[in-house]
Backbone as XML, in Angstrom:
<?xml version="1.0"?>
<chain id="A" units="angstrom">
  <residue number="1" name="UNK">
    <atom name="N" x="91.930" y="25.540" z="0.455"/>
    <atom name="CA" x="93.095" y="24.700" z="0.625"/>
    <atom name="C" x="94.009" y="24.931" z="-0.570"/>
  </residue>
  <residue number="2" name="UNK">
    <atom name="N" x="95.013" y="24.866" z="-0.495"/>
    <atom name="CA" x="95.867" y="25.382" z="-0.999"/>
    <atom name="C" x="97.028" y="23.934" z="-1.956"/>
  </residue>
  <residue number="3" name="UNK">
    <atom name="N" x="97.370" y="24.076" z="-3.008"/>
    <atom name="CA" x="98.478" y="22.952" z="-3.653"/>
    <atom name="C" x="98.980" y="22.346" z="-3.058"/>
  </residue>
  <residue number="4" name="UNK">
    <atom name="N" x="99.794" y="22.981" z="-1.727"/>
    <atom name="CA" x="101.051" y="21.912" z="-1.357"/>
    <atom name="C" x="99.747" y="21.312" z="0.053"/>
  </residue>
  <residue number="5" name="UNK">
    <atom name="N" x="98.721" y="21.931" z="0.530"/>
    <atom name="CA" x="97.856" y="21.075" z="1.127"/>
    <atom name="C" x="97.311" y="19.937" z="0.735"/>
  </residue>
  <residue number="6" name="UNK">
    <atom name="N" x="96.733" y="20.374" z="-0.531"/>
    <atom name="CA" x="96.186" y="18.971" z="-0.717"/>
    <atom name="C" x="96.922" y="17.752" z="-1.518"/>
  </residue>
  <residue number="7" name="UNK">
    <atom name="N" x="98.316" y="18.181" z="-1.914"/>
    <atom name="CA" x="99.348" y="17.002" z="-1.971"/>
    <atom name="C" x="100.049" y="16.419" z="-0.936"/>
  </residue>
  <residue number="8" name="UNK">
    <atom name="N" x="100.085" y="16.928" z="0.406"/>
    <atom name="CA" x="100.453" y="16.591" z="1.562"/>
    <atom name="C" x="98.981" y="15.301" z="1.985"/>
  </residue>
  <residue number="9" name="UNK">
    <atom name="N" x="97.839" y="16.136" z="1.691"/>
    <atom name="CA" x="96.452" y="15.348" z="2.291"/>
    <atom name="C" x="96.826" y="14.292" z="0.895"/>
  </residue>
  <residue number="10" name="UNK">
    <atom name="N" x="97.178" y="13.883" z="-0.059"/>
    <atom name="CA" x="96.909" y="12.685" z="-0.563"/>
    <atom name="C" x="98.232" y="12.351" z="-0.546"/>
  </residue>
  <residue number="11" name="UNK">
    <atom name="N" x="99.158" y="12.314" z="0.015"/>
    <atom name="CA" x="100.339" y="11.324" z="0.155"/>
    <atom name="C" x="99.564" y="10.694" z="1.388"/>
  </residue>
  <residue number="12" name="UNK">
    <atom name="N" x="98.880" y="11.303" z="2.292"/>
    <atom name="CA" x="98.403" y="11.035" z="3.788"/>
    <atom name="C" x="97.846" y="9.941" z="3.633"/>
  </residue>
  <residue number="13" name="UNK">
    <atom name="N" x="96.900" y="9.650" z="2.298"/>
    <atom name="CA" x="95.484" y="8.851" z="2.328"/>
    <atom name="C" x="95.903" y="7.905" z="1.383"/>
  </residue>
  <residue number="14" name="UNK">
    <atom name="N" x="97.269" y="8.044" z="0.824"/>
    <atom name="CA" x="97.786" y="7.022" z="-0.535"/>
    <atom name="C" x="98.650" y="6.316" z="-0.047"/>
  </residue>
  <residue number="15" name="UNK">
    <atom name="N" x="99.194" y="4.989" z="-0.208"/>
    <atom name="CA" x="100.268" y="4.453" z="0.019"/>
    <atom name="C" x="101.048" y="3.232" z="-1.168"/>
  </residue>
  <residue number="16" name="UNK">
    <atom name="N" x="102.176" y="3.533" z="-1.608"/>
    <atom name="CA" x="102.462" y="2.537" z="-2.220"/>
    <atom name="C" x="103.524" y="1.483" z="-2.080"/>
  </residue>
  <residue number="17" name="UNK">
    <atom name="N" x="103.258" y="0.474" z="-2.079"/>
    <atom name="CA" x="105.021" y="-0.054" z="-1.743"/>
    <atom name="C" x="104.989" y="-1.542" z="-2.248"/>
  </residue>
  <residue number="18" name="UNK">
    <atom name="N" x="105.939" y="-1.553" z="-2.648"/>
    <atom name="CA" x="106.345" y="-3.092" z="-3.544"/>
    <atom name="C" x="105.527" y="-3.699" z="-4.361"/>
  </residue>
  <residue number="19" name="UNK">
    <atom name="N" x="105.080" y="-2.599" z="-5.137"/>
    <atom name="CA" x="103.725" y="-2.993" z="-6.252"/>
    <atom name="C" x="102.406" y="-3.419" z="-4.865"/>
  </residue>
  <residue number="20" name="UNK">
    <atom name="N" x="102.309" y="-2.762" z="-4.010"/>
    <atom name="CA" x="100.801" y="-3.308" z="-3.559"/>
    <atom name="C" x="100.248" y="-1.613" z="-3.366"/>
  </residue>
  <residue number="21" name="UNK">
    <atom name="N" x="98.971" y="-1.762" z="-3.753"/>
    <atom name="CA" x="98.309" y="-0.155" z="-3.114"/>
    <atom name="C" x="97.370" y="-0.383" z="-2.378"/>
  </residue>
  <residue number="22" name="UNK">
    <atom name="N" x="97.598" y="0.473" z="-1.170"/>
    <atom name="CA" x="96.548" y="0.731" z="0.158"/>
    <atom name="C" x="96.248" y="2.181" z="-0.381"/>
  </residue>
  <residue number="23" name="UNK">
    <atom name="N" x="95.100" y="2.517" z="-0.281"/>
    <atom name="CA" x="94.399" y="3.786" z="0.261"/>
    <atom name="C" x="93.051" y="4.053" z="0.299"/>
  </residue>
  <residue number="24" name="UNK">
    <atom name="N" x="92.732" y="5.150" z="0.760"/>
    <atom name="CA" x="91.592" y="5.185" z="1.248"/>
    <atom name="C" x="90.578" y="5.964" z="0.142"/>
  </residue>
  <residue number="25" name="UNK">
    <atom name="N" x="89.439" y="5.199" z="0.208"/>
    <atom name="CA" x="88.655" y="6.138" z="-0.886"/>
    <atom name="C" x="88.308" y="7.156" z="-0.438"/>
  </residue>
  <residue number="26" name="UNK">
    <atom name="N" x="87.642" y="7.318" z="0.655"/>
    <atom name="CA" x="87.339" y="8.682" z="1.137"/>
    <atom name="C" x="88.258" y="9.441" z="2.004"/>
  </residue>
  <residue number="27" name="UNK">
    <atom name="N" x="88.435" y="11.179" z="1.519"/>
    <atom name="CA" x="89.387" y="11.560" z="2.093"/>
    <atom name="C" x="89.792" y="12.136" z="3.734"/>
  </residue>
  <residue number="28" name="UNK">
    <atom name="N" x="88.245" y="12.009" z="3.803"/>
    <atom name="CA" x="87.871" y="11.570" z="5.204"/>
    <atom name="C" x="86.540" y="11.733" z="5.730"/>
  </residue>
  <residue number="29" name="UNK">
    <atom name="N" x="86.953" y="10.772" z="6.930"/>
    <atom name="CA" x="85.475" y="9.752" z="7.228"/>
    <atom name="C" x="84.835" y="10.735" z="8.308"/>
  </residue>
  <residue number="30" name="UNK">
    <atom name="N" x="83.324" y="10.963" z="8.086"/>
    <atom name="CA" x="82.722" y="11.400" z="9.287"/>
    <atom name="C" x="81.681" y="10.243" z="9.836"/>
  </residue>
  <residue number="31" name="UNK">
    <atom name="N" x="82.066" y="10.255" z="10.841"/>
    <atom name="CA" x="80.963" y="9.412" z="11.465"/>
    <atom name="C" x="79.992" y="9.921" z="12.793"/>
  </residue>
  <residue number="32" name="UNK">
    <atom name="N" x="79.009" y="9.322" z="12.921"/>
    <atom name="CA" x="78.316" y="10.180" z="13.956"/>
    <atom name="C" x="78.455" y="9.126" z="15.490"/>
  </residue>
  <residue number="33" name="UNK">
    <atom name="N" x="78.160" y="9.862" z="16.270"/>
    <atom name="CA" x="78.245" y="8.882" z="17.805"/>
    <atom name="C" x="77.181" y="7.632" z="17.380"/>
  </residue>
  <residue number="34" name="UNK">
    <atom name="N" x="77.533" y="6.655" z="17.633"/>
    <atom name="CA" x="76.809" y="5.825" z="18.144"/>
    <atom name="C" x="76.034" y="4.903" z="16.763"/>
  </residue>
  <residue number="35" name="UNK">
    <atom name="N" x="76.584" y="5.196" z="15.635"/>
    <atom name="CA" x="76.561" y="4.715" z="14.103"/>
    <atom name="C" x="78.080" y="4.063" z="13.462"/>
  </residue>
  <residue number="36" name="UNK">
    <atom name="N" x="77.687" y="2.622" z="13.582"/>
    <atom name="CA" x="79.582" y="2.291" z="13.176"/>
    <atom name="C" x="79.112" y="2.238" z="11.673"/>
  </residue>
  <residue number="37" name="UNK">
    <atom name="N" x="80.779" y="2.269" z="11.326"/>
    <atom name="CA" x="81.136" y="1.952" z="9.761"/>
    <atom name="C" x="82.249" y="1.378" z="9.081"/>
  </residue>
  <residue number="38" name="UNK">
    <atom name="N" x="82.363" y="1.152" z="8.840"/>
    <atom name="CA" x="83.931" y="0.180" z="8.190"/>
    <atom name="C" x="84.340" y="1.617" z="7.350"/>
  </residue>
  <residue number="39" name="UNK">
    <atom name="N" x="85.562" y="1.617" z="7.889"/>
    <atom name="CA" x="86.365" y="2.123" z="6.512"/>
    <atom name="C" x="86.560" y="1.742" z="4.938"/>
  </residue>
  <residue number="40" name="UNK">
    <atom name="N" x="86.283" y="2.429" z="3.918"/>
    <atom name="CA" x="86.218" y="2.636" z="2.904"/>
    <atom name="C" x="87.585" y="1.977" z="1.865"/>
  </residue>
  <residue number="41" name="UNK">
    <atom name="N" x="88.380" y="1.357" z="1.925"/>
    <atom name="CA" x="89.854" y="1.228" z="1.367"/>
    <atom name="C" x="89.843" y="0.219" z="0.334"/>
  </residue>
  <residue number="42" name="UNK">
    <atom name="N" x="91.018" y="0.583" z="-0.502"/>
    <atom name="CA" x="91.270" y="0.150" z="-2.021"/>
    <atom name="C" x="92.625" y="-0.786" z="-1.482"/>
  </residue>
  <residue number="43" name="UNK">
    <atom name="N" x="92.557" y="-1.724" z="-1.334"/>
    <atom name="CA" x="94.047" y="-2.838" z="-1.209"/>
    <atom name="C" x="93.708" y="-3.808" z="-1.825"/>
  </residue>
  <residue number="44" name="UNK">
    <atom name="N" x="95.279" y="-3.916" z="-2.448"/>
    <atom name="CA" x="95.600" y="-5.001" z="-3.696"/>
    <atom name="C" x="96.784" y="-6.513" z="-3.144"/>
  </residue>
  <residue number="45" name="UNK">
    <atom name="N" x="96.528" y="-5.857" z="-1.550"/>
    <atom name="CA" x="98.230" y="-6.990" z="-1.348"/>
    <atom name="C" x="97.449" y="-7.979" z="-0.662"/>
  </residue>
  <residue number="46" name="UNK">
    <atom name="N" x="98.220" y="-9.028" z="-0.142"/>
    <atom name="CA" x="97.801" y="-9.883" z="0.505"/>
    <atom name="C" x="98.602" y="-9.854" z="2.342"/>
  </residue>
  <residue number="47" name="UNK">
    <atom name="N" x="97.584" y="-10.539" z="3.174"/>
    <atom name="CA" x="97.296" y="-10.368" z="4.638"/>
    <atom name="C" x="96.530" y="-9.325" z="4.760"/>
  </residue>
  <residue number="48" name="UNK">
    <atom name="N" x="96.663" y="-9.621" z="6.560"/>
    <atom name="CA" x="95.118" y="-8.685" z="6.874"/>
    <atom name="C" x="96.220" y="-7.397" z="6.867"/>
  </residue>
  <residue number="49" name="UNK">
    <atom name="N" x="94.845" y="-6.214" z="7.445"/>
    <atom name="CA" x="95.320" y="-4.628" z="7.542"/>
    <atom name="C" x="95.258" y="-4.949" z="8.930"/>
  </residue>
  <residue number="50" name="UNK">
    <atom name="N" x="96.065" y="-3.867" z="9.514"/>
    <atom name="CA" x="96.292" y="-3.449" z="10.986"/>
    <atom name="C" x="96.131" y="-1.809" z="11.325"/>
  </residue>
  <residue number="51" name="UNK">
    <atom name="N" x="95.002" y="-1.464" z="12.139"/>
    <atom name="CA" x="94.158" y="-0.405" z="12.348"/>
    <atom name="C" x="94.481" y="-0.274" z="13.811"/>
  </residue>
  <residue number="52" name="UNK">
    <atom name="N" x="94.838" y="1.269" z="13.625"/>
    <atom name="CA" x="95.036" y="2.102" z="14.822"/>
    <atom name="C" x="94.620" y="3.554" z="15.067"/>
  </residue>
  <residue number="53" name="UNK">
    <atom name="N" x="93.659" y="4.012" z="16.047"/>
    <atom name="CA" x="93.263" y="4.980" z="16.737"/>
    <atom name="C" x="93.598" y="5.936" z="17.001"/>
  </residue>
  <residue number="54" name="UNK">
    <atom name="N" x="94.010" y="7.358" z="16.624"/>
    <atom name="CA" x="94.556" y="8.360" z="17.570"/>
    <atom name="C" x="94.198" y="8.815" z="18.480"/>
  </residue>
  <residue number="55" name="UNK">
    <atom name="N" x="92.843" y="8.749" z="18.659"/>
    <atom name="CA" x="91.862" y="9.317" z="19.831"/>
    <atom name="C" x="90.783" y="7.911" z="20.060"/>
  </residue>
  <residue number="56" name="UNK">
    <atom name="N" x="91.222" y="7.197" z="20.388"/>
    <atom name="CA" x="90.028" y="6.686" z="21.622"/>
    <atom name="C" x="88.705" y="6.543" z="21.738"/>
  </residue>
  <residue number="57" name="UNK">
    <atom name="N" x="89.581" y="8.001" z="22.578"/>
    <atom name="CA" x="87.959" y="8.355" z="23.357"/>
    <atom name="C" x="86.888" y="8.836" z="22.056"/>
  </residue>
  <residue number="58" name="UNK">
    <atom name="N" x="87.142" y="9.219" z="21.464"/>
    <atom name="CA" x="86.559" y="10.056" z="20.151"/>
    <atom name="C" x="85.889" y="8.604" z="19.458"/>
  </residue>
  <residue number="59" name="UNK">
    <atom name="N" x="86.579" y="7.587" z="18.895"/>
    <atom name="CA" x="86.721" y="6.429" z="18.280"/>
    <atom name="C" x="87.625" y="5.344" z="18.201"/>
  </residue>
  <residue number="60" name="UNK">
    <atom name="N" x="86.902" y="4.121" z="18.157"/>
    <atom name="CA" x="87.996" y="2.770" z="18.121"/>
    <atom name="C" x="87.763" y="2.856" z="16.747"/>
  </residue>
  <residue number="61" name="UNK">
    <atom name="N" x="88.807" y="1.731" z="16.069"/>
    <atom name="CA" x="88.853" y="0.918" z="14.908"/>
    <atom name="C" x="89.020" y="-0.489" z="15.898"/>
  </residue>
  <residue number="62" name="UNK">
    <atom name="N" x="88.221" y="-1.435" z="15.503"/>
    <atom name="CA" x="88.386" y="-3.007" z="15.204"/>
    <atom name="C" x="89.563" y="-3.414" z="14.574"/>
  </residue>
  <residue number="63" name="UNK">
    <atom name="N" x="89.475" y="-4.881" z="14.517"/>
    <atom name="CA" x="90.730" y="-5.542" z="13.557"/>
    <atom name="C" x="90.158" y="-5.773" z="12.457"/>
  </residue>
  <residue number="64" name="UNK">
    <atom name="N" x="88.763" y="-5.464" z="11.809"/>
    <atom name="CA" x="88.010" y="-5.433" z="10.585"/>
    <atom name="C" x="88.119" y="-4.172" z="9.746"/>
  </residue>
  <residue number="65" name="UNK">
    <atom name="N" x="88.277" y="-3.038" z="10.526"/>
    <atom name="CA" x="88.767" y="-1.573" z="9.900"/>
    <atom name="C" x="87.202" y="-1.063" z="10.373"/>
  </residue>
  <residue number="66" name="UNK">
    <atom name="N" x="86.299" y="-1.406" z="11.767"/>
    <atom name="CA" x="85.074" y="-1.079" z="11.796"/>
    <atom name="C" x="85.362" y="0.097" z="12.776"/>
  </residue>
  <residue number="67" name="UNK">
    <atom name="N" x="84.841" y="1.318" z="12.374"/>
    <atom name="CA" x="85.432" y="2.978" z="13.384"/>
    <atom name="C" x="83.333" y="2.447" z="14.529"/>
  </residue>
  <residue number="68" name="UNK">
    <atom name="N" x="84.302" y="2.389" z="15.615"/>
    <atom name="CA" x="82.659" y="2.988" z="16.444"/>
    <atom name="C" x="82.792" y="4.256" z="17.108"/>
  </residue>
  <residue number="69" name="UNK">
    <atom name="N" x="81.807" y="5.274" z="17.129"/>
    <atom name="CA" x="82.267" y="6.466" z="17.098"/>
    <atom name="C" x="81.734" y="6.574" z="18.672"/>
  </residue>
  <residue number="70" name="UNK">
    <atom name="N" x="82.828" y="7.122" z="19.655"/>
    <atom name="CA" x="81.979" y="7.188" z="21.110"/>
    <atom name="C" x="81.350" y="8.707" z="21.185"/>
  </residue>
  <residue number="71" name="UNK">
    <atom name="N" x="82.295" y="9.820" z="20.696"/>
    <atom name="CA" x="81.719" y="11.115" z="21.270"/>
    <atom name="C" x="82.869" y="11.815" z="20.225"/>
  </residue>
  <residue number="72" name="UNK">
    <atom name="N" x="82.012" y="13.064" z="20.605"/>
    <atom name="CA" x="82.340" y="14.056" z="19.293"/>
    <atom name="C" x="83.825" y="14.230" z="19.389"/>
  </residue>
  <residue number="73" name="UNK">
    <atom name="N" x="84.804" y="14.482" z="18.289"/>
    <atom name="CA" x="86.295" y="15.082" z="17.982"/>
    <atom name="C" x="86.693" y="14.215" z="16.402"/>
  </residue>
  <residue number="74" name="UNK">
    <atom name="N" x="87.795" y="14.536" z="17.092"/>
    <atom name="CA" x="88.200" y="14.232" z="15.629"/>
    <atom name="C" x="89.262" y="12.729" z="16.469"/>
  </residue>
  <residue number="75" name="UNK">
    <atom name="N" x="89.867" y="12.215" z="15.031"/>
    <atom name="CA" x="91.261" y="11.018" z="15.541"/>
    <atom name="C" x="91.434" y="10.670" z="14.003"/>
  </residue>
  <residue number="76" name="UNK">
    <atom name="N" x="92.656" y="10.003" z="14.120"/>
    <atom name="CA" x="93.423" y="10.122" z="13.036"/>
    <atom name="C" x="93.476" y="8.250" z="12.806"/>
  </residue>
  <residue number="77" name="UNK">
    <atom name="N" x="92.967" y="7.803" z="11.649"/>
    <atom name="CA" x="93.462" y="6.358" z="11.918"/>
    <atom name="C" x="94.163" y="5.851" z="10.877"/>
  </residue>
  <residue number="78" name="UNK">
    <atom name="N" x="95.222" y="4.936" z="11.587"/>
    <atom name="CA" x="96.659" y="4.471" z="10.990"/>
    <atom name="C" x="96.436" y="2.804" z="10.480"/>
  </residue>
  <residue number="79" name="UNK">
    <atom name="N" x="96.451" y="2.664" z="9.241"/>
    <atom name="CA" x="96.070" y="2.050" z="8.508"/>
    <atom name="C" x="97.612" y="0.954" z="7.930"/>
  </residue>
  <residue number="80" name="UNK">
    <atom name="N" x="97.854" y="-0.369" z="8.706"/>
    <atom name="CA" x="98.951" y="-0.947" z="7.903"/>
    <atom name="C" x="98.819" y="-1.959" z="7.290"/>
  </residue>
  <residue number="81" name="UNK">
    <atom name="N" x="99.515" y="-2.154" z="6.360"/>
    <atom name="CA" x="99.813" y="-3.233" z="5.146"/>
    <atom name="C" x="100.691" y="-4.157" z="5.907"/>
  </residue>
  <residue number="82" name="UNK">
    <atom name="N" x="101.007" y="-5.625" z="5.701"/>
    <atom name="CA" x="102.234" y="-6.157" z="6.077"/>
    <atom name="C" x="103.025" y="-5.974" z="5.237"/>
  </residue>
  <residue number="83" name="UNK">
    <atom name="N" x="103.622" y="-5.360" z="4.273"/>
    <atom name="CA" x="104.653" y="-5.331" z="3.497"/>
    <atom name="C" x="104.991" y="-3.738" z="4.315"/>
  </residue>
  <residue number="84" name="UNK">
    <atom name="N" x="104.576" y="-2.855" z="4.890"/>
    <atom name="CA" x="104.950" y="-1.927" z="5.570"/>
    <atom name="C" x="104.212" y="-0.661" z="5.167"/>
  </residue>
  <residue number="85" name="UNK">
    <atom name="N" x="103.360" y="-1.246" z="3.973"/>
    <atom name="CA" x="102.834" y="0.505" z="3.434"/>
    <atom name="C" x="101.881" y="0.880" z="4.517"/>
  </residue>
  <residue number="86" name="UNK">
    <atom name="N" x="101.246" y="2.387" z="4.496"/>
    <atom name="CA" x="100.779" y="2.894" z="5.821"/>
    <atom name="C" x="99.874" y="3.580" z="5.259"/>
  </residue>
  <residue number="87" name="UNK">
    <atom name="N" x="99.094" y="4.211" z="5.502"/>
    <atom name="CA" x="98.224" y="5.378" z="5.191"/>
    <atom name="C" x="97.531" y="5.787" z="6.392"/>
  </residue>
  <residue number="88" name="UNK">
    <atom name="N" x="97.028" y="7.133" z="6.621"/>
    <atom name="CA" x="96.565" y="7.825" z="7.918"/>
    <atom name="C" x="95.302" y="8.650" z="7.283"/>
  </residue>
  <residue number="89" name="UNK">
    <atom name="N" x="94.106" y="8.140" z="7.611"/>
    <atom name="CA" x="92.773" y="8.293" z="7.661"/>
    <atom name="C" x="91.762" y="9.313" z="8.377"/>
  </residue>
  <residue number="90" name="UNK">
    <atom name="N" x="91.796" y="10.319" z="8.343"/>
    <atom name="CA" x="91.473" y="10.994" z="9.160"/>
    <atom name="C" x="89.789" y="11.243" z="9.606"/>
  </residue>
  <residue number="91" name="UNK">
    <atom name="N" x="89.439" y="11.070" z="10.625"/>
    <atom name="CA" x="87.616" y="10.687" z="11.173"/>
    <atom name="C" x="87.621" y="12.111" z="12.203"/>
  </residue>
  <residue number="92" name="UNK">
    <atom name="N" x="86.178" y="12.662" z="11.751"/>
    <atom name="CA" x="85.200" y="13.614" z="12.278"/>
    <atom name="C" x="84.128" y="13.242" z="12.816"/>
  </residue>
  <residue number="93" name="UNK">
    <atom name="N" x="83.772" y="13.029" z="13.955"/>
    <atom name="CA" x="83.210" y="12.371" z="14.882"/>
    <atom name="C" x="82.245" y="13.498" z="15.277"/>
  </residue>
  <residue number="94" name="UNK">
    <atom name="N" x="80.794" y="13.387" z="14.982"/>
    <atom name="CA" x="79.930" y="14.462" z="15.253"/>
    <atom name="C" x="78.655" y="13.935" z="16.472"/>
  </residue>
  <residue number="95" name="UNK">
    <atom name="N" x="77.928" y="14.742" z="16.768"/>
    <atom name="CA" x="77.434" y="14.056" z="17.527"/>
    <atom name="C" x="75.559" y="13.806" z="17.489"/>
  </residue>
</chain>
C-alpha cells in the first residue's frame, strides 16, 4: 500500500468535527459468520452513534454498533456522530 493509500484509509476511519473525535480503532474489522461483535470506536461527543450497513446480506450493524455477520463478503459501515462527523468502517466477513 502505498502513501496516498493509506492517508485516504485514515481520513476513512478518522473523523473530526467541532472538537468531538469519532474513530475507529481498528482499521478494519473481520468478523466470521455467525460470531457478533461490537465495533471497536474512540468517541468523545455526546448522543448516541448511528450505524449503517453497506451490504446486508454480508452484515447488519444494530443501534449498539453490534456487526452480526450473515455470510461471507465484505460491507462498508457508516458510522455517525450527531454533530455530523462520519467515519466508514470497513468489515471482512469470512466464513
Amino acid at each position: 500500500m502505498n502513501e496516498q493509500e493509506n492517508n485516504n484509509q485514515d481520513e476513512n476511519i478518522q473523523a473530526e468535527a467541532r472538537n468531538v473525535t469519532l474513530k475507529s480503532v481498528d482499521t478494519t474489522v473481520r468478523a466470521k459468520v455467525g460470531v457478533k461483535q461490537a465495533l471497536n470506536l474512540d468517541y468523545d461527543g455526546a448522543g448516541p452513534l448511528s450505524y449503517v450497513s453497506s451490504n446486508t446480506a454480508a452484515c447488519a450493524v444494530n443501534a449498539a454498533g453490534q456487526i452480526t455477520p450473515y455470510k461471507g463478503g465484505n460491507a462498508m459501515i457508516t458510522v455517525t456522530a450527531p454533530d455530523a462527523a462520519e467515519i466508514k468502517v470497513p468489515v471482512i466477513v469470512t466464513n
